[in-house]
C-alpha positions as CSV (number, residue, x, y, z in Angstrom):
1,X,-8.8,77.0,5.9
2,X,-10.8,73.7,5.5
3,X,-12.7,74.6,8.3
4,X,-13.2,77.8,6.9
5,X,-14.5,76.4,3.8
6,X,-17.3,74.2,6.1
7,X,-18.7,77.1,7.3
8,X,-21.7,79.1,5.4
9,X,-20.1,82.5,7.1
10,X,-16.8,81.8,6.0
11,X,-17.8,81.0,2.3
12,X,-19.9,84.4,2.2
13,X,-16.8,86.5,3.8
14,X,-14.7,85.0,0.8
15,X,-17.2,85.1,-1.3
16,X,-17.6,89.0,-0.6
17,X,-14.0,89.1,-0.6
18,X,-14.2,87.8,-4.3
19,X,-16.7,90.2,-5.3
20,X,-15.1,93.1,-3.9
21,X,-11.7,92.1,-5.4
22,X,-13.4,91.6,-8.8
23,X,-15.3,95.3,-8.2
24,X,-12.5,97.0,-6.7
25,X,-10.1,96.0,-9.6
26,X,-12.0,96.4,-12.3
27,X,-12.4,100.2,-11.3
28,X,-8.6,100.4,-10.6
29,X,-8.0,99.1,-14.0
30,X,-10.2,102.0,-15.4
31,X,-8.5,104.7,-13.3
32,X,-5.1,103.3,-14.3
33,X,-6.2,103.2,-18.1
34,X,-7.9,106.5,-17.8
35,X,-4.8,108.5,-16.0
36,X,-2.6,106.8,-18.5
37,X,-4.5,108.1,-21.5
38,X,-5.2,111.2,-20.3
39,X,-1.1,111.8,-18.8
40,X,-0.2,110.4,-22.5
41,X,-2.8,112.7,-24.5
42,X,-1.8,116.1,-22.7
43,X,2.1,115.1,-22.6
44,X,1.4,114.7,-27.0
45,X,-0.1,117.9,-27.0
46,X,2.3,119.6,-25.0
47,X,5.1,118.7,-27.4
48,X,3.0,119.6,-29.9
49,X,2.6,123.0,-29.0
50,X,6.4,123.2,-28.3
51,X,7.1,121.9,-31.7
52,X,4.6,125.0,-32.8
53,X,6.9,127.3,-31.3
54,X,10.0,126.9,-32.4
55,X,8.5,127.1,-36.3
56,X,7.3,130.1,-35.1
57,X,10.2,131.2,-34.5
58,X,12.0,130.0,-37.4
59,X,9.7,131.4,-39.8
60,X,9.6,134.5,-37.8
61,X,12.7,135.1,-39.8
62,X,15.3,134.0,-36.7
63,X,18.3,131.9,-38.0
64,X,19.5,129.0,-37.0
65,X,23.1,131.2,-35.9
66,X,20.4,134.1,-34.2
67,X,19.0,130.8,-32.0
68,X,22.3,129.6,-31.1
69,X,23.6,132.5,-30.0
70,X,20.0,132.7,-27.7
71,X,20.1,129.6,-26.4
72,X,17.4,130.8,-23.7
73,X,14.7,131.3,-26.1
74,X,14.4,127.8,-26.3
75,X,16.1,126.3,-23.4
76,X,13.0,128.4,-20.9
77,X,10.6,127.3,-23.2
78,X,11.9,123.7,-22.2
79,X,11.3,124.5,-18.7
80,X,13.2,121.2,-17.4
81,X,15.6,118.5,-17.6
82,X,13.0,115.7,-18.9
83,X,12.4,117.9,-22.5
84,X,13.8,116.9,-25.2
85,X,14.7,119.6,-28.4
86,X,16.6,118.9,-31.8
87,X,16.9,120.9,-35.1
88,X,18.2,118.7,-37.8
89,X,19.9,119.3,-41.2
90,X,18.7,117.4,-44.7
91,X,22.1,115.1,-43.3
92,X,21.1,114.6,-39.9
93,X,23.6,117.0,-38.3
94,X,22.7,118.6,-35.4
95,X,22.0,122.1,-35.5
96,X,20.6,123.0,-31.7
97,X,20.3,120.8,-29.4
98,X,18.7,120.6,-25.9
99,X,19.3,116.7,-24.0
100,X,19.6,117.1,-20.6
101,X,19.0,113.1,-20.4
102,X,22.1,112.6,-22.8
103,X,19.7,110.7,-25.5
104,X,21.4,109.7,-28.9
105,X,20.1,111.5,-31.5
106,X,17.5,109.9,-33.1
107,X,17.6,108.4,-36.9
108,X,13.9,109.7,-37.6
109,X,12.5,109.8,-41.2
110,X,11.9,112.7,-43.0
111,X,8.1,113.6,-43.0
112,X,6.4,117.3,-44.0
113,X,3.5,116.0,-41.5
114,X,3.4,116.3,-37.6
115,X,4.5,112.4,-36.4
116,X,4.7,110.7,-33.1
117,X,6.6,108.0,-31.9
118,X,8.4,106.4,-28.8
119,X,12.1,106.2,-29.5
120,X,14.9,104.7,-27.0
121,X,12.2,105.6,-24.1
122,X,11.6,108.8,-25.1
123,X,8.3,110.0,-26.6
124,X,9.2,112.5,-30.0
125,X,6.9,114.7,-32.5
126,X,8.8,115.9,-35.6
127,X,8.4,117.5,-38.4
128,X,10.2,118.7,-41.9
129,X,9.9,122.1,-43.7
130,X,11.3,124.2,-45.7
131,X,13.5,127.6,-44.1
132,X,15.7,129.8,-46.2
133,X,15.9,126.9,-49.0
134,X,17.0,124.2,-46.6
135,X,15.2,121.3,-45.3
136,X,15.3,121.5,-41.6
137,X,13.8,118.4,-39.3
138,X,12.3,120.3,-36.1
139,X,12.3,117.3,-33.1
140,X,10.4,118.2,-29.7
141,X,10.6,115.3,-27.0
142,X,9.7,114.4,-23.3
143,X,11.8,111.7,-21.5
144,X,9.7,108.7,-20.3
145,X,11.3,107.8,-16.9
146,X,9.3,110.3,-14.4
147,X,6.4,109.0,-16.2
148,X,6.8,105.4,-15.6
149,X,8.1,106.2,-12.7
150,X,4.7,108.2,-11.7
151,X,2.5,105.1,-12.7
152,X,4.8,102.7,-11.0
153,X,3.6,104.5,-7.8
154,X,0.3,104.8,-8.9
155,X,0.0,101.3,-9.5
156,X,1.5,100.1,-6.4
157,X,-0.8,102.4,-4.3
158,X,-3.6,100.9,-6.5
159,X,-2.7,97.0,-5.4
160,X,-2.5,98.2,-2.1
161,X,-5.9,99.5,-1.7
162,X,-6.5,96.7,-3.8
163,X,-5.5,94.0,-1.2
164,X,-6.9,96.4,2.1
165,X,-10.3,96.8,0.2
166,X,-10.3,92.8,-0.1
167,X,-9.5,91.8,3.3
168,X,-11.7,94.5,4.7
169,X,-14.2,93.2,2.5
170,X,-14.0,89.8,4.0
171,X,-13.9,90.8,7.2
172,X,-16.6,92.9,7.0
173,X,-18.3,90.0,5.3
174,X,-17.7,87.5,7.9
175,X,-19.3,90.0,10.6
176,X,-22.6,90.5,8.5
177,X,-23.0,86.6,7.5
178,X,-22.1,85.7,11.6
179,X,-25.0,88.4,12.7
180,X,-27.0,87.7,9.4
181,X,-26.5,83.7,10.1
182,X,-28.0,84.2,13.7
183,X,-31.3,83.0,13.2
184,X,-30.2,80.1,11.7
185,X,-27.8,78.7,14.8
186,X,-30.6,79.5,17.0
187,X,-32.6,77.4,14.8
188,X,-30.2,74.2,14.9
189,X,-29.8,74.8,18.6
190,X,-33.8,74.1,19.0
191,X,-33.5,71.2,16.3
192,X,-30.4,69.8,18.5
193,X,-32.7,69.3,21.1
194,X,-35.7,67.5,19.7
195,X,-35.2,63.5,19.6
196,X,-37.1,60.9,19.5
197,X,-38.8,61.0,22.6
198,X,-39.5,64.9,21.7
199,X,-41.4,64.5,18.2
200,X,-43.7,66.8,19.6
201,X,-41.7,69.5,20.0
202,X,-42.2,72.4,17.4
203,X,-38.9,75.0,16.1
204,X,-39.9,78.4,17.2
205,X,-40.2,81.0,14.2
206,X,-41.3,84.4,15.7
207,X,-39.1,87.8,14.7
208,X,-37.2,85.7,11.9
209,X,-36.0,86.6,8.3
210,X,-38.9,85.4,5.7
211,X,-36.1,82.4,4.5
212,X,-35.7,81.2,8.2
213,X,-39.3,80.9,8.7
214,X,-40.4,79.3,5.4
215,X,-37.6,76.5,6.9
216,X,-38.7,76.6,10.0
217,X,-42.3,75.9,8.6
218,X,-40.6,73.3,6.6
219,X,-38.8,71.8,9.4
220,X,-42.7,71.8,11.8
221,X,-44.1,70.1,8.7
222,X,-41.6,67.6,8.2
223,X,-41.5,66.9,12.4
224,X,-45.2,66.5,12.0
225,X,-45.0,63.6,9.8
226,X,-42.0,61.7,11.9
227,X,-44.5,62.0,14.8
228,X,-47.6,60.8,12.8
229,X,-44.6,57.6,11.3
230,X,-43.7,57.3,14.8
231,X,-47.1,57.2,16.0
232,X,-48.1,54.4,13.5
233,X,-44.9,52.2,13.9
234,X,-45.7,52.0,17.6
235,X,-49.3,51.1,16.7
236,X,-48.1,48.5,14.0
237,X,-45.7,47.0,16.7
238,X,-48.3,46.9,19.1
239,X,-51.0,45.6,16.6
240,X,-48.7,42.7,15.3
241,X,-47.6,41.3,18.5
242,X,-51.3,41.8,19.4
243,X,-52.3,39.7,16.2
244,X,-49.1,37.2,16.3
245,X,-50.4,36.8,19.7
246,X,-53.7,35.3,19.4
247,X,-53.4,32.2,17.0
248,X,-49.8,31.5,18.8
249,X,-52.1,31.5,22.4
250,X,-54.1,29.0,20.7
251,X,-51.6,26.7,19.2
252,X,-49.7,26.4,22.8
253,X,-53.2,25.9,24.5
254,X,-54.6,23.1,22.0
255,X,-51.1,21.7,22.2
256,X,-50.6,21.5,26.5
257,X,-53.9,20.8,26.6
258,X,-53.9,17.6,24.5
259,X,-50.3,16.6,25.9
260,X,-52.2,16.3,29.3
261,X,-52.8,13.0,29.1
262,X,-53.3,9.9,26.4
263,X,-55.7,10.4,23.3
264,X,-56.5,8.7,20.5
265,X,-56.0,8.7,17.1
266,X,-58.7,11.0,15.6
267,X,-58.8,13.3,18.9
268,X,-55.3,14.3,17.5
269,X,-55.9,14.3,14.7
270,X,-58.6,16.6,15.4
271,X,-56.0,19.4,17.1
272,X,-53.8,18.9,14.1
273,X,-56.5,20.1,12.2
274,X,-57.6,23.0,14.2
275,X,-54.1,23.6,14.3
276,X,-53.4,23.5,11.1
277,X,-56.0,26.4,10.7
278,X,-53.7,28.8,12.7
279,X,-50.9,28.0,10.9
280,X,-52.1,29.2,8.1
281,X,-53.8,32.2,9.5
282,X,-50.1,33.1,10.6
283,X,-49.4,32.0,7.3
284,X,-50.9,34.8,5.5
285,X,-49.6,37.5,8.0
286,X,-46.7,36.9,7.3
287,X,-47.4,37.2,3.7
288,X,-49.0,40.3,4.0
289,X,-46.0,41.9,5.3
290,X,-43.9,40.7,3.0
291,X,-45.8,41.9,0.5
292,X,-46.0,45.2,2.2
293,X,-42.9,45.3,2.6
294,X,-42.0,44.4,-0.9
295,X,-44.6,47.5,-2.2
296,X,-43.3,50.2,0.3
297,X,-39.1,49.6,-0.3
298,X,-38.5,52.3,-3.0
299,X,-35.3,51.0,-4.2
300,X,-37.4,47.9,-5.3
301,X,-38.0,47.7,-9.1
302,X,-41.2,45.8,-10.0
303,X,-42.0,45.2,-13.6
304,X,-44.6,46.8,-15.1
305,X,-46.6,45.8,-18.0
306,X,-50.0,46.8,-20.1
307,X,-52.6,45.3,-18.3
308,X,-56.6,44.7,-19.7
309,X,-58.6,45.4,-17.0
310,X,-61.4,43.9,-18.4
311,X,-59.8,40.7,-18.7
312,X,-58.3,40.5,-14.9
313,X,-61.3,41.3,-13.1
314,X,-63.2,38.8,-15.2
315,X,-60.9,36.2,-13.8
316,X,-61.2,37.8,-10.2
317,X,-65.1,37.4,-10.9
318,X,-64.7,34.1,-11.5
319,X,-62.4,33.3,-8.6
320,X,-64.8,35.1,-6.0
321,X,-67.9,33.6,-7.8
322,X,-68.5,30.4,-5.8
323,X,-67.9,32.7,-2.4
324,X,-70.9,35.3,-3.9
325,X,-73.4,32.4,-4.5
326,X,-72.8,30.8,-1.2
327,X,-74.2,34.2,0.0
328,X,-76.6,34.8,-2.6
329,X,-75.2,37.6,-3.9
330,X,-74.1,38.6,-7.5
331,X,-70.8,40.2,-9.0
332,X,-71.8,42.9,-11.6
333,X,-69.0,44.3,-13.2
334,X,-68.8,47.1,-16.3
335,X,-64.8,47.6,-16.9
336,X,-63.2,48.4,-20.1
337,X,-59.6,50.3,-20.7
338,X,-55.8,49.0,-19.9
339,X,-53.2,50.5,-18.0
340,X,-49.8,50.5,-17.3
341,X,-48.9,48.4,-13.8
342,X,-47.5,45.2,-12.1
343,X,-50.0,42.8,-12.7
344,X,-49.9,40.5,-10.0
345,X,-49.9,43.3,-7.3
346,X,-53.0,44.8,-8.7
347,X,-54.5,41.7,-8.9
348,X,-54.0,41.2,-5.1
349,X,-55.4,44.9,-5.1
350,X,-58.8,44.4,-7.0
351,X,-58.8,40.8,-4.9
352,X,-58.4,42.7,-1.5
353,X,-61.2,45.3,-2.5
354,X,-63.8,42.4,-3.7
355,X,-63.0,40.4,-0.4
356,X,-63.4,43.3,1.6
357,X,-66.9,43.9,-0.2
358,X,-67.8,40.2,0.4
359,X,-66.9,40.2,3.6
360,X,-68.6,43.4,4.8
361,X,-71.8,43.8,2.4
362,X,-75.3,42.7,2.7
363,X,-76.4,39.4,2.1
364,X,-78.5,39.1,-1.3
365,X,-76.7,42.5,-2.6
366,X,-74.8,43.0,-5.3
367,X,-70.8,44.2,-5.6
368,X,-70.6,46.1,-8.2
369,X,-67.2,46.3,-10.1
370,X,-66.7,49.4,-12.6
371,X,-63.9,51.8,-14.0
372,X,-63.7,54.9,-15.5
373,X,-60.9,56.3,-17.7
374,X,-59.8,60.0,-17.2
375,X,-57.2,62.2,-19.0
376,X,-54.4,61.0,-16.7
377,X,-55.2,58.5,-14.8
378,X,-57.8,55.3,-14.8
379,X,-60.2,54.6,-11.5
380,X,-61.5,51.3,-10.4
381,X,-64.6,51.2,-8.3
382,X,-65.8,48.6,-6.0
383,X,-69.3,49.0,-4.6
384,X,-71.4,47.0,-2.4
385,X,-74.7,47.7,-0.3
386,X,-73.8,47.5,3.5
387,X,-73.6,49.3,6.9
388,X,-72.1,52.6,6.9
389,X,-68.2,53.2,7.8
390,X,-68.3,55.6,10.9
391,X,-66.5,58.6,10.8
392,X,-64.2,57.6,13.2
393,X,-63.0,54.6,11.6
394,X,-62.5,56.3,7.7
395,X,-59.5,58.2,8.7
396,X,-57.6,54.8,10.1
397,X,-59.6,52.1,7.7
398,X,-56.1,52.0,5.5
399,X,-53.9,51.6,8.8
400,X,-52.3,48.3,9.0
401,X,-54.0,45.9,11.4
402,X,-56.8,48.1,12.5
403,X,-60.4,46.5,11.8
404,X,-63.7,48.5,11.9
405,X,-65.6,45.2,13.4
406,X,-62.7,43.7,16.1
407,X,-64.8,40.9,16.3
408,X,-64.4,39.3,12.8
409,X,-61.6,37.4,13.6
410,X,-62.1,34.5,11.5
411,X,-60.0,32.3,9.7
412,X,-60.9,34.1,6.6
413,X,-60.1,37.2,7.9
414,X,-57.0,39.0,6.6
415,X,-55.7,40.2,10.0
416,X,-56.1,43.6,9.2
417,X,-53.8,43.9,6.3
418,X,-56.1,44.0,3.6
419,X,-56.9,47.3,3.0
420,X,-53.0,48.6,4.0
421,X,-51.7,46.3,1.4
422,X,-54.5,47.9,-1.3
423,X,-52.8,51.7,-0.1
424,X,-49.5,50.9,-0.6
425,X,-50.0,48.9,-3.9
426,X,-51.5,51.9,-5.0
427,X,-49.2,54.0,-3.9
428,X,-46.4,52.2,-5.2
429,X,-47.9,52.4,-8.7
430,X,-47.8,56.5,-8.0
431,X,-51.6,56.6,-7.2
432,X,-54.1,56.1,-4.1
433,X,-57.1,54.3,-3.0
434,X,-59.9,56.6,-1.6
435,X,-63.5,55.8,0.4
436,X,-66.8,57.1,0.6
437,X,-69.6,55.4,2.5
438,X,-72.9,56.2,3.3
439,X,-76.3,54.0,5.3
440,X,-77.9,54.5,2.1
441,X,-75.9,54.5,-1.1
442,X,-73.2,52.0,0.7
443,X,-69.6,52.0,0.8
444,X,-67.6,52.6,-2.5
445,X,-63.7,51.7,-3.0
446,X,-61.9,53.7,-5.3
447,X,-58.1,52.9,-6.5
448,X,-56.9,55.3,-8.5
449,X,-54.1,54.6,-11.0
450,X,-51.9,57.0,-13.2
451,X,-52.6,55.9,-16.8
């Protein structure tokens, strides 16, 4: 039965089976109620009728001696054993009586109206007049028993097509849902067979239902993006060994190479130095991905406060202001507004975005720093006058480790993390970083924040 349960065909057979039992007994109920009714109304009107008669022939001007010495006037008008026929005194005493059954006679009030009642499981209709200056009680009445009877066998045929209905029902049910659920195993069999050496691989969706295909474009979607993940966390692997690589070469060349014979003070001191440099170039690598790793863990909560924006990238100005000088270049920035974000990640955002544009911009240009607040969400620019991105490298510029120029290397450099850590700041804050460049009008960062 568990098993049973696990399965989407089995839960549709019950669940059919439900439904039918549901339909198929509500309509029994109604036939049951409606034959009871009906059986009930034309047995009341039957005794009626029979009740009619025998006025009639009491006020025909037949005495009660005439009818008892004509018994069958009354007794074929009966017709069977299951009628029921009294003619009562003002007293009660029994004047003609037909009782096949062997019923008491019933205490009954008086009443000069037509009544109805059920009485010791008979069903009676009486009535009092007045014949020949006596009060006579006329009583006409059907046994029960071949009724109940009748609807005891109508009812048990009724819970047996009842429980056949429901169990054909399910099985029919499980049939459909197996043949309807087809497309589906066919489905999990292709899925079964893609892994993660097969990421290319795309489900099959011709001469499917409409549901089976919208999941099976679902499913191609959703493989597309493991393959792209895929793609990039074999790039990132490759990348960081590639980066780790370099200054660690170094550091064991410096070091064997001074080891090779007997120096003197300041010629170590000199590699310790140079050294010293690596370290921290490794240093920040590994801070970088911390960070990154810190910014792109969902389950980590950040605090998040109102931030002015023209008071951080004043202080960022100032930070970045000896750097700009040394190239002769100026910081121009026009930023007014708050919003709502971590304020030491978009610091290292903005910081990111003006070192990039130091880095990479013209000398004697300026960087231009601005913002602009929309109905939803606020955007910060950063603008500076340099050589054109190429088209190639604007579709990977946020990648991590991946550098449009592989030649700047230096020990300011940020390995290649820069711009991935600006991505998934922004993205952690529910927004995204954008970039347009052009030979002429430069290259303009945009982060876009929700408000």
């Amino acid at each position: 039965m568990r098993r049973l349960l696990h399965s989407l065909a089995g839960r549709l057979s019950l669940l059919f089976a439900l439904v039918s039992l549901l339909l198929l007994g509500s309509i029994g109920a109604y036939l049951y109620q409606s034959l009871s009714r009906e059986i009930i109304w034309r047995d009341d009107q039957m005794l009626h009728g029979r009740l009619e008669r025998m006025q009639a022939l009491l006020e025909d001007g037949e005495s009660i001696a005439a009818l008892r010495l004509r018994p069958q006037l009354y007794a074929n008008m009966l017709g069977n054993r299951d009628h029921l026929l009294w003619v009562l005194d003002s007293q009660g005493e029994v004047l003609i009586e037909v009782n096949p059954a062997r019923l008491p006679v019933p205490d009954l009030p008086q009443s000069r109206e037509v009544r109805l009642d059920t009485v010791s499981g008979a069903r009676l209709v009486w009535q009092t007049f007045e014949q020949e200056g006596r009060s006579l009680t006329l009583v006409a009445g059907k046994h029960l028993a071949e009724r109940r009877q009748m609807m005891a066998a109508y009812r048990l045929r009724l819970w047996l097509a009842l429980a056949g209905g429901t169990l054909l029902a399910c099985l029919l049910g499980w049939g459909v849902s197996r043949r309807g659920l087809r497309p589906l195993r066919r489905l999990a069999e292709q899925v079964n067979r893609i892994d993660m050496h097969r990421l290319d691989r795309r489900l099959s969706i011709d001469g499917d239902a409409q549901e089976v295909i919208d999941l099976s474009h679902g499913l191609n979607q959703m493989l597309g993006r493991l393959e792209e993940g895929f793609a990039q966390l074999s790039r990132y692997s490759a990348d960081m060994a590639h980066e780790m690589r370099t200054p660690l070469t170094n550091l064991l060349g410096q070091t064997q190479q001074t080891l090779r014979r007997e120096r003197g003070a300041e010629e170590y001191r000199q590699v310790l130095e140079s050294n010293i440099e690596e370290y921290e170039r490794l240093s920040r690598m590994i801070d970088s991905m911390l960070l990154l790793s810190r910014t792109e863990n969902p389950a980590r909560k950040l605090p998040k406060e109102a931030v002015d924006l023209r008071s951080l990238v004043a202080q960022l100005c100032e930070y970045f202001e000896g750097m700009a000088d040394d190239d002769d270049r100026t910081l121009e920035r026009s930023v007014d507004g708050s919003v709502t974000a971590n304020g030491e990640l978009l610091r290292r955002a903005l910081a990111n975005l003006i070192a990039n544009a130091l880095r990479h911009g013209r000398s004697g240009t300026p960087i231009r720093i601005s913002s602009e607040t929309l109905e939803d969400r606020v955007e910060l620019r950063v603008h500076n006058l340099g050589g054109a991105i190429s088209s190639d490298d604007l579709p990977r510029i946020f990648e991590r480790f991946y550098r449009c120029d592989p030649a700047r290397t230096g020990s300011a450099d940020s390995g290649g993390l820069g711009l991935a850590i600006v991505r998934s700041i922004a993205q952690w804050h529910g927004g995204d970083v954008l970039v347009a460049s052009d030979a002429e009008q430069g290259t303009v960062f945009t982060l876009s924040l929700p408000r």
